[in-house]
VONUFI-326045 format. One line per 5 residues: number of its first residue (from 0); their letters; for each residue y negated, z, x of C-alpha. Coordinates in nm, 3 decimals, padded with zeros to 5 digits. Example, Ala and Ser with C-alpha at 12.3 -4.5 7.8 and 13.67 -1.06 7.14 Angstrom:
// VONUFI-326045
0	AS	00.450:00.780:01.230 | 00.106:00.714:01.367
// end
This chain:
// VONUFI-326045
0	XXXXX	01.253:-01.857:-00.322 | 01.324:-01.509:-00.492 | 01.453:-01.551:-00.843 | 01.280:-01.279:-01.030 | 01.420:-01.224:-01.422
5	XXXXX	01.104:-01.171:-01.651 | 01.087:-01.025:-02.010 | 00.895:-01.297:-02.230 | 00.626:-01.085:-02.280 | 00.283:-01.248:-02.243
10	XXXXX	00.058:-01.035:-02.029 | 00.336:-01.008:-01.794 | 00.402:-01.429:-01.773 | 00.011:-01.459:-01.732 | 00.005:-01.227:-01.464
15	XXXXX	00.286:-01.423:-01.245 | 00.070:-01.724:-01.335 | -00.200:-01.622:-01.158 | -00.310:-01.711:-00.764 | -00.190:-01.371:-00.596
20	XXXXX	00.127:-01.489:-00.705 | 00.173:-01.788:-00.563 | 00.170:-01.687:-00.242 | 00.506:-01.524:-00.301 | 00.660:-01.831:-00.442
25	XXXXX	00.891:-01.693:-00.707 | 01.141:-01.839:-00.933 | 01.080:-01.682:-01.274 | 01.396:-01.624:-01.502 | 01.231:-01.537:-01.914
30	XXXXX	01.469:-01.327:-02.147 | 01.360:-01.312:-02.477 | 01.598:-01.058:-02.589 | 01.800:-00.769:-02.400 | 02.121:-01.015:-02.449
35	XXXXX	01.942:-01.298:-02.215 | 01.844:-01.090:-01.971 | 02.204:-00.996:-01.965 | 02.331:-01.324:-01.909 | 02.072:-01.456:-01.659
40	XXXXX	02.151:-01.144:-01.464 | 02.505:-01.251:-01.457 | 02.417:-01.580:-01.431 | 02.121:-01.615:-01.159 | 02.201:-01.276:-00.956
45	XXXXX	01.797:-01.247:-00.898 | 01.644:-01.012:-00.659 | 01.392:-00.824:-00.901 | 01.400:-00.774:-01.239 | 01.057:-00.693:-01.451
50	XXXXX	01.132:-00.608:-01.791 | 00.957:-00.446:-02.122 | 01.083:-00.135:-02.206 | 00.987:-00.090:-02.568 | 01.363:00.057:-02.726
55	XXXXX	01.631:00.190:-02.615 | 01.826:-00.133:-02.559 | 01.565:-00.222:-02.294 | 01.655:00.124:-02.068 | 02.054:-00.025:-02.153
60	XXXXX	01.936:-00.355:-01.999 | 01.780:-00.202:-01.697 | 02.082:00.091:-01.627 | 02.358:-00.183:-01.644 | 02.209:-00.389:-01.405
65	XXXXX	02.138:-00.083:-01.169 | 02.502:00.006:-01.207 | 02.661:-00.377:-01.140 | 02.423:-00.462:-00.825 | 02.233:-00.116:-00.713
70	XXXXX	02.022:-00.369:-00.444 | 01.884:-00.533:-00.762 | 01.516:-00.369:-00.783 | 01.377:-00.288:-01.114 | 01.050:-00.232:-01.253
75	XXXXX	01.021:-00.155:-01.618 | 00.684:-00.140:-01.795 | 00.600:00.040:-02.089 | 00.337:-00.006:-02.344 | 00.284:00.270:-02.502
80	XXXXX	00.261:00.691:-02.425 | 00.616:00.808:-02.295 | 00.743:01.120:-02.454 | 00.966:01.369:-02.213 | 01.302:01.197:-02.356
85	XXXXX	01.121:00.840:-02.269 | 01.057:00.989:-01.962 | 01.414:01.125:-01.939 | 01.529:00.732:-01.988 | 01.330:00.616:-01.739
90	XXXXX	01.474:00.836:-01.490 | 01.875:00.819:-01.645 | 01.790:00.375:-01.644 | 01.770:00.405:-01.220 | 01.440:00.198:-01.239
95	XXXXX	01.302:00.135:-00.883 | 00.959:00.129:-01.092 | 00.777:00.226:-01.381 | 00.464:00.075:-01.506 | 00.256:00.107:-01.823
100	XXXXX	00.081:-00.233:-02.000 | -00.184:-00.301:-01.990 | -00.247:-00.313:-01.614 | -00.427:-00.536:-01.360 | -00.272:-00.840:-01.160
105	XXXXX	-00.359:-00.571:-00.865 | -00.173:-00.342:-01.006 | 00.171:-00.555:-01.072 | 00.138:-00.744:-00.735 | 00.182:-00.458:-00.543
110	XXXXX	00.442:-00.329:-00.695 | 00.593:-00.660:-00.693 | 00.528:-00.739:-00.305 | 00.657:-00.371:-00.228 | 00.982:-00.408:-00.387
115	XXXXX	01.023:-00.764:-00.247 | 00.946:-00.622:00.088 | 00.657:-00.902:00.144 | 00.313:-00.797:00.295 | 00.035:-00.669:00.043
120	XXXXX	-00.253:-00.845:00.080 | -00.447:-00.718:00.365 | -00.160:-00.540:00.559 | -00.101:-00.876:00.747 | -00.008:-00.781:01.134
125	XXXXX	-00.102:-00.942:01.470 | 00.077:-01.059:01.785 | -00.043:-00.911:02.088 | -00.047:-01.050:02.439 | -00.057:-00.774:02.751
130	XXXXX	-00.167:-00.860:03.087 | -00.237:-00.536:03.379 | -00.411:-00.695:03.687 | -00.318:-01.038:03.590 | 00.024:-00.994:03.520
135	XXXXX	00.184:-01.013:03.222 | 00.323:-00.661:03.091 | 00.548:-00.556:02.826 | 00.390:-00.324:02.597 | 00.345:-00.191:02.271
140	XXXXX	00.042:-00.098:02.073 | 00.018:00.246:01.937 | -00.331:00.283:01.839 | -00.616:-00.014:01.824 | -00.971:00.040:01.789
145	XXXXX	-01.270:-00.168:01.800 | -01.335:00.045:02.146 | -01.016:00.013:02.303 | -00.663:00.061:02.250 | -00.368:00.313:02.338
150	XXXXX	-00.067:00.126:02.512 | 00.239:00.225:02.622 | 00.374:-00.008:02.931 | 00.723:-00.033:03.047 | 00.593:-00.016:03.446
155	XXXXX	00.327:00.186:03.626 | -00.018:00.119:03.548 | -00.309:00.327:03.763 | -00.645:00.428:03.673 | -00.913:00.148:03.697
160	XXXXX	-00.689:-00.130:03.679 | -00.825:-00.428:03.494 | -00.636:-00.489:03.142 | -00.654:-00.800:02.965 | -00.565:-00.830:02.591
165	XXXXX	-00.488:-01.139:02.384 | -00.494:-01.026:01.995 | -00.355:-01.282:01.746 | -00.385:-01.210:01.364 | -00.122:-01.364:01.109
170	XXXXX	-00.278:-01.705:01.041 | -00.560:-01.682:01.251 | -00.673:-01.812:01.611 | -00.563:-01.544:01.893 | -00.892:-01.363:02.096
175	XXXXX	-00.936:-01.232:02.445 | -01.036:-00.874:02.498 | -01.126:-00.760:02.889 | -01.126:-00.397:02.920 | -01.075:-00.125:03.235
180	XXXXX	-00.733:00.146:03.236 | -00.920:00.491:03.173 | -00.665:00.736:03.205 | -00.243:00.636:03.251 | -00.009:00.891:03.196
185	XXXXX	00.404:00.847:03.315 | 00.651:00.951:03.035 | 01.034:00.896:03.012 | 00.995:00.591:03.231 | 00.697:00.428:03.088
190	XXXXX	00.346:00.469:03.118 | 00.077:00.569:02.823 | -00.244:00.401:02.908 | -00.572:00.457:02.796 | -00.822:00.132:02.762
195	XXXXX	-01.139:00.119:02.706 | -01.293:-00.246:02.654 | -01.587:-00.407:02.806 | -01.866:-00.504:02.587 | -01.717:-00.712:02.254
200	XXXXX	-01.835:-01.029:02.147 | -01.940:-01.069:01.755 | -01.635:-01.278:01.688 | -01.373:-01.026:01.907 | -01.581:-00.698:01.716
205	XXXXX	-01.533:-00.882:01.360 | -01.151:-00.930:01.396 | -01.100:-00.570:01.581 | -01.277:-00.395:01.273 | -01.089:-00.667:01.038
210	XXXXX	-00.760:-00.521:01.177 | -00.850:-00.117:01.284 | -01.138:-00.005:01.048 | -01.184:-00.274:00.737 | -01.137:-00.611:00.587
215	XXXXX	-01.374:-00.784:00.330 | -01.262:-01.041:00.101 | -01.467:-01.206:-00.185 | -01.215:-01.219:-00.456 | -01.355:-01.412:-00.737
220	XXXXX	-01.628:-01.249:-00.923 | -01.530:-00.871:-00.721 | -01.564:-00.792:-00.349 | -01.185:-00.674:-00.211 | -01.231:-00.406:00.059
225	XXXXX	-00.955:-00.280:00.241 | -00.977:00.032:00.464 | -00.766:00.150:00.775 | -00.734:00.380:01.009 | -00.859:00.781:01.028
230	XXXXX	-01.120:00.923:00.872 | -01.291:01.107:01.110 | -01.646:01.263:01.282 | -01.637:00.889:01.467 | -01.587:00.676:01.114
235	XXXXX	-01.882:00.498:01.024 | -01.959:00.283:00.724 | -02.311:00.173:00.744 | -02.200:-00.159:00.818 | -01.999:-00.204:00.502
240	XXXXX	-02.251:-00.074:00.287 | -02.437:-00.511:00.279 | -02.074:-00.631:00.107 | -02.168:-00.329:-00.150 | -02.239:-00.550:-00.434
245	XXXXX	-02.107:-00.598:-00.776 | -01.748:-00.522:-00.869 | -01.618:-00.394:-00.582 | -01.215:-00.301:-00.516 | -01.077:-00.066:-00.252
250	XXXXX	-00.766:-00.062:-00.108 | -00.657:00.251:00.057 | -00.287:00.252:00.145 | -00.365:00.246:00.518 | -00.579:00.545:00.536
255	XXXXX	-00.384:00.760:00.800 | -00.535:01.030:00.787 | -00.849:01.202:00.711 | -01.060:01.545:00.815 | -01.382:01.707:00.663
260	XXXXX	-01.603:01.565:00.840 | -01.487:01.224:00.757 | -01.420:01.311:00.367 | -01.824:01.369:00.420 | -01.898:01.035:00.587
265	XXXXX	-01.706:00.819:00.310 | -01.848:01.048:00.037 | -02.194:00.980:00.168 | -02.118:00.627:00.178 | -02.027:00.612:-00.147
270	XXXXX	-02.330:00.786:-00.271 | -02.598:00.578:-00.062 | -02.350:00.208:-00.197 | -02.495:-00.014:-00.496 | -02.183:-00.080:-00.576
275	XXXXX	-02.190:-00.166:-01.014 | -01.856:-00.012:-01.020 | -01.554:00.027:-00.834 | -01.189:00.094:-00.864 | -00.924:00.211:-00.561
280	XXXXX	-00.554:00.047:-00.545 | -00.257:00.188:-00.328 | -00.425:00.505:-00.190 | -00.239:00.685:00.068 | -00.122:01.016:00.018
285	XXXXX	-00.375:01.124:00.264 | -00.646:01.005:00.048 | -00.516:01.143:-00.275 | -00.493:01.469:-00.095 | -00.832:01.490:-00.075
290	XXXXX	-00.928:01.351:-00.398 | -00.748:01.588:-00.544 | -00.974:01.901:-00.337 | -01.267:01.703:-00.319 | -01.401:01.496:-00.642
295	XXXXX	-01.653:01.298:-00.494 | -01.414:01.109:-00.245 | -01.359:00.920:-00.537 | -01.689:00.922:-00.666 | -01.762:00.775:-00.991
300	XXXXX	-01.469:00.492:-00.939 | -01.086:00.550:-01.047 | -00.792:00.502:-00.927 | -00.589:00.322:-01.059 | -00.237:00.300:-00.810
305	XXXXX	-00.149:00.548:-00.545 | 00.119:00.655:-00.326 | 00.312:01.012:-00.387 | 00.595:01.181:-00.152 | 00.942:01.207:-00.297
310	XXXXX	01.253:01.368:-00.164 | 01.629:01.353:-00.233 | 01.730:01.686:-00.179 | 02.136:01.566:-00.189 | 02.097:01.408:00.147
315	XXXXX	01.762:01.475:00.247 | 01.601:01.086:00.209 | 01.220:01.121:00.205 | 00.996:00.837:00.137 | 00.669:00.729:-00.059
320	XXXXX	00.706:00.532:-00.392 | 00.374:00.357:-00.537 | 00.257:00.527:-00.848 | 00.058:00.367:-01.148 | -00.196:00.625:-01.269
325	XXXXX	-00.153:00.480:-01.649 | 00.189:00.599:-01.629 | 00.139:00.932:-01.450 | -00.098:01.010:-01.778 | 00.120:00.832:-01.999
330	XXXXX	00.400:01.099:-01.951 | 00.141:01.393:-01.935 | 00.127:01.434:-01.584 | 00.539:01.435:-01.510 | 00.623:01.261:-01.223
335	XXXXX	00.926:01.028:-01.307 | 01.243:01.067:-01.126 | 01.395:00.791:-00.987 | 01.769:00.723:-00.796 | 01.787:00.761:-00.423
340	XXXXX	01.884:00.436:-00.183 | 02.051:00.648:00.017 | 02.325:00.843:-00.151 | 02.244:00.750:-00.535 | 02.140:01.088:-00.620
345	XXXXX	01.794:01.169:-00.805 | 01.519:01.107:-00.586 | 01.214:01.360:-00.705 | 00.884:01.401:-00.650 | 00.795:01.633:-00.329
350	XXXXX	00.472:01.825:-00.423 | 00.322:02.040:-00.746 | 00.263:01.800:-00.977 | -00.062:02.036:-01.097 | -00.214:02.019:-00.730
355	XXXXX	-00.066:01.649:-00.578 | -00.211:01.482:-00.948 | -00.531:01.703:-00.965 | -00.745:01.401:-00.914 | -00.607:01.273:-01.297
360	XXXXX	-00.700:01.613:-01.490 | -01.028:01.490:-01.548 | -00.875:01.106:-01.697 | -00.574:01.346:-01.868 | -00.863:01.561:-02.038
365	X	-01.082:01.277:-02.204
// end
């Protein structure tokens, strides 16, 4: 059970009350005051810390827990518009996080889950079970589609051999795909193979787009949509435009990757969707690439979290940190700066902050 220390603050202690929580099953630790937090840190050693940042005591709080346990991950949250020496605090605290009240439970949970290294929801993975000709193979999986999958085998597979697949997703009962060896291809002592599957059954084509393309999940009075995959000239969304209804939620942080012609699918689909409105969580830094060239891939929605590249340039870490779009306008557009895992140095942001953050000029404007 992760003990997680918790300013007393009351949207933050409603938002740890609520269901998408549970599943993470935390101990919560509430300081009052900076001096509490102090002493449950000494106290309870807990694995996150989510605190208020409203003075300058608060930054004090967060930098001398960074400096006694540096695995200790830290998320402060502002409430208000951060001036450059706010901003300056933020980065000089070593927060692993910055996020600005008021937000949504989305919004906190994924930050949360990240820096807890659980599963967001919808990134759950699957077991898979490999047999060539009826014999059981070892392989692994390096790109899954609803028409057949790439595999690489550790022994020789041929053209036209029969493959047989047995998919299980977390939590759910396993399925059996048949499917036929394409094209095989020997490299450094393995063998790349090609399958394309027989005709899919509803159930097998459900779970295959559920894991490669999209997942739908009625979440209360919104519809949760998360997408996957590449955007390309062979993406289609006609079939997700029925769960088009109401309040609807995407989450994009497994987009891998996507071209013109797919930008122009997904902003068609957007245009032809009833959706009432619509809001995107965790987008990719593919998708915010594109966002920030191409307006309508976000459409009239907003987004409210995405991913951005950042790079120590000390020791050359690279790696993508979750970003809160509140607090990306809060400081004016200035990315924050946080401290590298690697060697402790500054870990900044890797991209013009007036190209990567275009997609906000229009929110920073109003």
């Amino acid at each position: 059970m992760p003990k997680v220390l918790v300013s007393n603050n009351s949207e933050l202690l409603r938002h740890f009350q609520a269901p998408p929580f549970q599943r993470l099953d935390l101990q919560l630790l509430i300081a009052s005051t900076a001096d509490e937090a102090r002493a449950l840190f000494a106290k309870e050693e807990p694995t996150l810390a989510v605190l208020s940042a409203d003075g300058d005591d608060d930054f004090t709080v967060a930098k001398e827990i960074k400096q006694k346990s540096p695995a200790t991950r830290v998320i402060l949250v502002a409430g208000k518009r951060l001036s450059g020496d706010q901003m300056r605090q933020v980065s000089a605290s070593g927060c692993d996080e910055l996020l600005i009240a008021p937000m949504a439970i989305d919004e906190l949970h994924d930050v949360v889950a990240i820096q807890l290294g659980e599963p967001r929801p919808g990134t759950e993975g699957f077991g898979i079970h490999v047999e060539v000709s009826g014999k059981k193979v070892d392989a692994t999986v390096s790109n899954l589609s609803v028409d057949g999958v790439r595999l690489v085998v550790a022994e020789p597979v041929a053209e036209g051999q029969a493959v047989a697949l047995t998919v299980t997703p977390e939590a759910e009962a396993p399925i059996s795909i048949k499917g036929t060896a394409v094209w095989a291809q020997p490299r450094d002592g393995k063998t790349v193979v090609g399958v394309a599957f027989d005709k899919l059954g509803d159930a097998a084509r459900n779970v295959l787009s559920k894991l490669t393309q999209w997942q739908v999940r009625k979440d209360g009075e919104r519809t949760r949509v998360v997408l996957r995959g590449d955007f390309t000239e062979a993406t289609r969304f006609d079939e997700l435009l029925p769960a088009m209804v109401g309040r609807v939620v995407f989450d994009m942080a497994q987009v891998t990757y996507m071209n013109s012609l797919g930008v122009r699918a997904w902003c068609e689909f957007l245009r032809a969707a009833r959706i009432q409105g619509y809001e995107f969580h965790a987008c990719s830094v593919p998708f915010i690439l594109q966002a920030s060239m191409v307006r309508d891939v976000i459409g009239r929605g907003t987004v409210t979290s995405f991913f951005a590249p950042f790079h120590c340039i000390g020791c050359d870490h690279q790696e993508e940190r979750l970003l809160q779009s509140a607090a990306i306008l809060a400081s004016a557009l200035e990315p924050p700066v946080f401290k590298c895992p690697s060697c402790g140095g500054a870990l900044e942001f890797d991209d013009l902050p007036e190209r990567y953050f275009a997609f906000l000029q229009d929110d920073s404007d109003d």
